[in-house]
C-alpha positions as CSV (number, residue, x, y, z in Angstrom):
1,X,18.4,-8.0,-16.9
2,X,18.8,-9.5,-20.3
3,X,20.1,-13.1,-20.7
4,X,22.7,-12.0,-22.6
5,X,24.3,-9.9,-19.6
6,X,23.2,-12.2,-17.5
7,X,25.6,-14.7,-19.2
8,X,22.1,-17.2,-19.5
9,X,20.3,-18.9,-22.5
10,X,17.1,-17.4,-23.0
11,X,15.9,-21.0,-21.5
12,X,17.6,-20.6,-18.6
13,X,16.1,-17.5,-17.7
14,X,12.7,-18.5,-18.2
15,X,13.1,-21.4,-16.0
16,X,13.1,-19.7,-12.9
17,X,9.9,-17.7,-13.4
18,X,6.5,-20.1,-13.3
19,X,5.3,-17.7,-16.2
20,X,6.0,-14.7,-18.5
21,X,4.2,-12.3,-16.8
22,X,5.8,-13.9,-13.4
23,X,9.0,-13.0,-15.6
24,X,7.8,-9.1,-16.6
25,X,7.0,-8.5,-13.0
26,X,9.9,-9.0,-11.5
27,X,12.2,-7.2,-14.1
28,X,9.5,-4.2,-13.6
29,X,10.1,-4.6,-9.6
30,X,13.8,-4.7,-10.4
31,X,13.6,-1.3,-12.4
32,X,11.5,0.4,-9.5
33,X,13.4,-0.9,-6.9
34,X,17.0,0.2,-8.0
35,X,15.6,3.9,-9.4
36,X,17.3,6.7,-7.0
37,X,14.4,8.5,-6.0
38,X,16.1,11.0,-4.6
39,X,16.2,12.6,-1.1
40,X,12.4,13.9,0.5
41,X,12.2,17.4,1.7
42,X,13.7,18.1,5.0
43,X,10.3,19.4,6.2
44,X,7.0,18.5,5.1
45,X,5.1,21.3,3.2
46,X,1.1,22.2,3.0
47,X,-1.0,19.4,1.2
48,X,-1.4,21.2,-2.2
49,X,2.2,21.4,-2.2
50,X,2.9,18.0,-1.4
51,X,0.8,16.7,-4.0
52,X,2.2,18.9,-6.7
53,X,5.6,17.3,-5.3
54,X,4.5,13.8,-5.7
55,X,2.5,14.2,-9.0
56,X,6.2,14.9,-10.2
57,X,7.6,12.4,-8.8
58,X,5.3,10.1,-10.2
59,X,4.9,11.7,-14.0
60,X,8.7,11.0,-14.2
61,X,7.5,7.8,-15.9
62,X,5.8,9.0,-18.7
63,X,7.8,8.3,-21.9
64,X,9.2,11.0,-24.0
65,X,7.9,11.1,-28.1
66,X,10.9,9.3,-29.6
67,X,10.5,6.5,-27.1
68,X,10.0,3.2,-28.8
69,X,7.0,1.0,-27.8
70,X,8.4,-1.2,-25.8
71,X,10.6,1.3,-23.7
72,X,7.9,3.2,-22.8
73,X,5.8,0.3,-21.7
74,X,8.5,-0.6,-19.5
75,X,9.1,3.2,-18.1
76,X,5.4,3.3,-17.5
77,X,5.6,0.4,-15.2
78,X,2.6,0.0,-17.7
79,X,0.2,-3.5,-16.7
80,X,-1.9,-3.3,-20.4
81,X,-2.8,-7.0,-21.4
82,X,-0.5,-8.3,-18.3
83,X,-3.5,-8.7,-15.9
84,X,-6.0,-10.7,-17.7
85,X,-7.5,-12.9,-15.4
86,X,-9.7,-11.9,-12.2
87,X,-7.3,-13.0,-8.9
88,X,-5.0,-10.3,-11.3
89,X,-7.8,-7.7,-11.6
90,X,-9.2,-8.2,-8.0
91,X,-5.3,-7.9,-6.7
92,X,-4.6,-5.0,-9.0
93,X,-8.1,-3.5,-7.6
94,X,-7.1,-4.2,-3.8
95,X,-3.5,-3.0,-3.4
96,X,-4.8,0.8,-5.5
97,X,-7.1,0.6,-2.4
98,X,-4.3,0.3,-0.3
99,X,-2.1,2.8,-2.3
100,X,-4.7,5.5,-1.7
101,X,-4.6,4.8,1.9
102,X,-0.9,5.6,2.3
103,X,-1.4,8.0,0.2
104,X,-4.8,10.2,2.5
105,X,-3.1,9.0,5.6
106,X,0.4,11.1,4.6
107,X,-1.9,14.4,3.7
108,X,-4.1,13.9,6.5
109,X,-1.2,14.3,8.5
110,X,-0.8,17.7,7.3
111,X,-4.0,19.0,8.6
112,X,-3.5,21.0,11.7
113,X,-5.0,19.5,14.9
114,X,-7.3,21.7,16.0
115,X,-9.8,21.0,12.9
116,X,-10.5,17.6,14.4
117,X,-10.2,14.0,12.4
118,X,-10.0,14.5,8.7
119,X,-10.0,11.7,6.1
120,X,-8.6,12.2,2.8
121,X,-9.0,8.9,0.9
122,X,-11.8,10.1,-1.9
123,X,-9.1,12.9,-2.7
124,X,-6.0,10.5,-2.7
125,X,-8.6,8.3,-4.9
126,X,-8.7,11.1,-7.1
127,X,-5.2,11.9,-7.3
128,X,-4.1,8.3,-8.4
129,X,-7.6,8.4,-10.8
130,X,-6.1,11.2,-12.7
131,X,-2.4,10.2,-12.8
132,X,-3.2,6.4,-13.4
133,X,-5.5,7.9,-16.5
134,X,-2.4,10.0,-17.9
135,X,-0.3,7.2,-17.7
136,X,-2.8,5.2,-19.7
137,X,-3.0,7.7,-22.7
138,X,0.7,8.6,-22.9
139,X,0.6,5.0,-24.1
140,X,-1.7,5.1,-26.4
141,X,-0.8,8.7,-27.6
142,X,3.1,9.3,-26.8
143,X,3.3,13.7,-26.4
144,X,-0.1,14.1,-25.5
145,X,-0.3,16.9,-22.8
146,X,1.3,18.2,-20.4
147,X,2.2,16.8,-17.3
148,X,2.8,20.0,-15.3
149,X,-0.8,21.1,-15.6
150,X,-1.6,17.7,-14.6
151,X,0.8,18.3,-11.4
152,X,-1.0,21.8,-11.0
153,X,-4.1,20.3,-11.7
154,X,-3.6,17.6,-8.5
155,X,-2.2,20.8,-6.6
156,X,-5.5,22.5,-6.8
157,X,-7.5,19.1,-6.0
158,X,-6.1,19.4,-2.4
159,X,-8.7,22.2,-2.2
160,X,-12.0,20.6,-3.2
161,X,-14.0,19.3,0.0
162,X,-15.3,15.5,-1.4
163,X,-17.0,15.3,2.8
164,X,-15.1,12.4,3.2
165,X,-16.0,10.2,6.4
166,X,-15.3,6.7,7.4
167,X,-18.6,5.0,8.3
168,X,-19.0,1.5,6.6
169,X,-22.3,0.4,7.1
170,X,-20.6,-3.6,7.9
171,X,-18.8,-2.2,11.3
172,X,-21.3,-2.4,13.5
173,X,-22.3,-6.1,13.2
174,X,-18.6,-7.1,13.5
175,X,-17.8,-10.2,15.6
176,X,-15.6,-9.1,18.8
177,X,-12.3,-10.7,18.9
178,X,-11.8,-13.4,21.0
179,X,-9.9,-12.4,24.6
180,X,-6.7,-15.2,24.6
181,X,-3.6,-15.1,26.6
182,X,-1.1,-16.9,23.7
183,X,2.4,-16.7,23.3
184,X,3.8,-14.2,20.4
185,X,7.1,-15.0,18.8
186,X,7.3,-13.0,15.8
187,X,9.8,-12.7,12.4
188,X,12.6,-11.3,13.1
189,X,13.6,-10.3,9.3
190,X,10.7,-8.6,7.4
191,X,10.9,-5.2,6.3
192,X,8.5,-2.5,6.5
193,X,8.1,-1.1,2.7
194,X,7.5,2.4,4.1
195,X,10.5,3.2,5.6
196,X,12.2,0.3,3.9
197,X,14.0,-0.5,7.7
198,X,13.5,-3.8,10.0
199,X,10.2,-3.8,11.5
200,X,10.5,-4.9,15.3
201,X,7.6,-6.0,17.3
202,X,8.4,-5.4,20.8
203,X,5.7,-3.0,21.3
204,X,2.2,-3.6,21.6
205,X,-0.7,-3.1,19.1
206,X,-2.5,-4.8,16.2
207,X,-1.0,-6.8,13.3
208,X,-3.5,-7.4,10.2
209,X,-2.9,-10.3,7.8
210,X,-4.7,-9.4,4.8
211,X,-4.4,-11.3,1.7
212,X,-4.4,-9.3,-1.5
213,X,-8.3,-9.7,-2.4
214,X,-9.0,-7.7,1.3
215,X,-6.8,-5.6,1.3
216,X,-8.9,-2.5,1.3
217,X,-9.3,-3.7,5.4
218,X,-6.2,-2.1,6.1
219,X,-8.1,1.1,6.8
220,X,-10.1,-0.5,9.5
221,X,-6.9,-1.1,11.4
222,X,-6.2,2.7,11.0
223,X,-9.1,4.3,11.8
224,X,-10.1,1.8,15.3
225,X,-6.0,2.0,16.2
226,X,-5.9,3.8,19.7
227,X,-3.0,6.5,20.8
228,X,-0.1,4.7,20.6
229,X,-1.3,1.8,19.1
230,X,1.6,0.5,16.7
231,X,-0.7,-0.8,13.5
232,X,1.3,-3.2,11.4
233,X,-0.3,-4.8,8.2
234,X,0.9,-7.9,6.8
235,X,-0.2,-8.8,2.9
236,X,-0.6,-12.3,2.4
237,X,-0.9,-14.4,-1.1
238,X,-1.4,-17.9,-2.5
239,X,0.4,-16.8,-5.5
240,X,3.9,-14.7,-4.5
241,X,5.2,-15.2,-8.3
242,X,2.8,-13.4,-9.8
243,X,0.7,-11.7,-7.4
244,X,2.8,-10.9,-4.4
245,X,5.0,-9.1,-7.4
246,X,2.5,-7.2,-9.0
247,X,1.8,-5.9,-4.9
248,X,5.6,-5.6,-4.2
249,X,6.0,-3.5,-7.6
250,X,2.5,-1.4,-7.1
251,X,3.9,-0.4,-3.7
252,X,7.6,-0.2,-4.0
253,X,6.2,2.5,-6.7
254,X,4.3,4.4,-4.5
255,X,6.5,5.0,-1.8
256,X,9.0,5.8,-3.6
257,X,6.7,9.1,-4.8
258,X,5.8,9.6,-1.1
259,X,9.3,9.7,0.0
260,X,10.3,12.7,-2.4
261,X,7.2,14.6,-1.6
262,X,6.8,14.0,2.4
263,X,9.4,14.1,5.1
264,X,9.3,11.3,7.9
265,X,7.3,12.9,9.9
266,X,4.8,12.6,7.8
267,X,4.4,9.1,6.6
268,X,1.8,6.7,7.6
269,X,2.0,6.0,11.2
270,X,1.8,2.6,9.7
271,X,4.3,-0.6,9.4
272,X,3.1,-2.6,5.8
273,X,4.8,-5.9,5.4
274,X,4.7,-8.1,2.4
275,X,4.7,-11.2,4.1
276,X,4.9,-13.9,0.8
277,X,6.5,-16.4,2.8
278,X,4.0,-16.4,5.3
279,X,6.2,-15.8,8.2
280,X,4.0,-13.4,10.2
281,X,0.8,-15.0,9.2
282,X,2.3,-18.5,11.1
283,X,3.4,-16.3,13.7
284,X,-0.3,-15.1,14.9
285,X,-2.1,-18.9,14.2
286,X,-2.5,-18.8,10.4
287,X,-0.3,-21.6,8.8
288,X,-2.7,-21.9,5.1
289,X,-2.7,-17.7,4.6
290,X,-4.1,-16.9,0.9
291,X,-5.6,-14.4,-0.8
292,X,-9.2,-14.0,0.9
293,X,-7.5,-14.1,4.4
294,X,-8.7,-11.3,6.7
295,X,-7.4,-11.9,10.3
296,X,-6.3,-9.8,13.0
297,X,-4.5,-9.8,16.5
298,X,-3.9,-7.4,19.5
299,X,-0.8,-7.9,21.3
300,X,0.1,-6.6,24.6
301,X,3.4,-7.7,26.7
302,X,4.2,-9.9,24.5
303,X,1.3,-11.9,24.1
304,X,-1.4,-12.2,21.4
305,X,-4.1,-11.4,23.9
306,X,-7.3,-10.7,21.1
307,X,-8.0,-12.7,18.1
308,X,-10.1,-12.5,15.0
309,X,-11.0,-13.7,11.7
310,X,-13.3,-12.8,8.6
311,X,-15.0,-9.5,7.6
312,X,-13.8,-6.9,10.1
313,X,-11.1,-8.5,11.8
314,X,-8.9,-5.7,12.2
315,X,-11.5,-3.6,13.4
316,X,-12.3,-5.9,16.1
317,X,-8.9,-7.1,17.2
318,X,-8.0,-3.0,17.5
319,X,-11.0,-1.9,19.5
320,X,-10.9,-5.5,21.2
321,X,-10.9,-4.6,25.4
322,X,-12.1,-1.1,25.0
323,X,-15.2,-0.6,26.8
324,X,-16.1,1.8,24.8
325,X,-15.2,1.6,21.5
326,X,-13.1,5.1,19.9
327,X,-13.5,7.2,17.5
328,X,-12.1,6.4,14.4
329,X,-9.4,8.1,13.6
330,X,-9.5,10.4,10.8
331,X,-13.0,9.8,10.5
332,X,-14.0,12.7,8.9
333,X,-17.5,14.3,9.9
């Protein structure tokens, strides 16, 4: 909102933000978070379909010709000479990992059960690859293209088979997760940006506190889950000004173009928390969370009753007191 409306000096305005891009972030997580993006279908369709629906949804941001410069950069949600340091890049690099999960984990969803587990991550890659690129040259050149064909175009990339598996070469050498019996008292006020409602925590299953350089772990939560398990991630940062907003506006963004082109029963069978005042990192043990935190709990009865910390947390704090560990979900083959 400009200072003017605002009825602010100039001054005054910038003395609640640390910095200017602190400043541009938050009126850019302002516009996305106040856009109407409309009501989802009542049913979800086929995966081509789907992403045809939310190419659409997400293309609405290009600017038209006879947009000025500065309008358009703002309709474009556009980042260009904002992120110019590497916690920014790394960040920025991180939560499009994470965007491309939510995004696989909605079309995987649409794949009928009888063909097994089937990861769609390399195509959701490719997806955001191609729309993120358009994005970039309808800044540079304004009119350039046209969007439909690049809707049709991520239509038809539903059909391309990219063999897709999940088998990181690290997950084997993980460290179990410690066996504890510890109290669990979590927040009571954080929202889950998926469905945008309350996220409660009486149930058991595994909460990840990432911070935003790992947050490409989320998946390892996902795919080591069991039936049933409720899988919430938590993103943690040293920096919620800058940072945490660039995450909060990256994924307020992408929901909002999953909502219009998947019905509920779709979504990610995930609960993703942005957790900038720490509140569920203290909750499971972590009272100094920052950006390289990767830790993980199991909880059961209302006890944290697994534990763990560094590379592979989540994957051992969700397979944590399984004899044998599962197959990943949505492993692909």
């Amino acid at each position: 909102m400009p200072a003017a409306r605002a009825d602010l000096t100039r001054g005054a305005v910038y003395s609640n933000f640390p910095s200017k891009r602190a400043l541009y972030l938050a009126v850019l997580v302002d516009m996305v978070e106040r856009t109407d993006t409309g009501q989802g279908p009542a049913s979800s369709a086929g995966p081509a379909e789907a992403l045809g629906v939310f190419a659409r949804a997400w293309l609405e941001r290009l600017p038209l010709v006879d947009d000025t410069p500065a309008g358009g950069h703002l309709q474009l949600r556009s980042l260009a000479g904002v992120l110019d340091d590497e916690p920014a890049r790394t960040a920025l690099t991180q939560v499009t990992r994470l965007e491309a999960l939510l995004l696989a984990l909605s079309l995987e969803s649409r794949v009928p059960r009888r063909r097994g587990p089937v990861r769609r991550v390399r195509l959701a890659e490719l997806v955001l690859t191609l729309l993120n690129g358009s994005g970039q040259l309808a800044e540079r050149a304004p009119g350039f293209g046209d969007p439909f064909d690049v809707a049709r175009a991520c239509e038809h990339l539903a059909g391309i088979d990219l063999a897709d598996t999940w088998d990181p070469p690290h997950l084997p050498y993980v460290v179990p997760a410690q066996p504890c019996q510890d109290p669990w008292v979590p927040p009571t006020e954080l929202l889950d940006q998926l469905t945008g409602r309350r996220v409660g925590f009486d149930a058991g299953g595994v909460v990840a506190v990432l911070g935003t350089s790992r947050l490409e772990a989320a998946e390892e939560a996902v795919r080591a889950a069991r039936p049933g398990d409720r899988v919430t991630v938590a993103v943690t940062t040293g920096d919620p000004a800058e940072i945490g907003r660039l995450v909060r506006l990256r994924i307020s963004d992408l929901t909002g173009c999953l909502r219009r082109a998947f019905a509920p029963d779709a979504w990610p069978r995930l609960h993703l928390v942005l957790d900038d005042r720490a509140l569920l990192a203290s909750a499971i043990g972590l009272p100094d969370a920052d950006d390289a935190t990767e830790a993980a709990v199991r909880i059961r009865d209302g006890h944290i009753v697994a534990r763990a910390e560094g590379r592979g947390a989540a994957h051992a704090a969700a397979t944590a007191g399984a004899s044998n560990s599962p197959r990943p979900r949505g492993a692909g083959t």
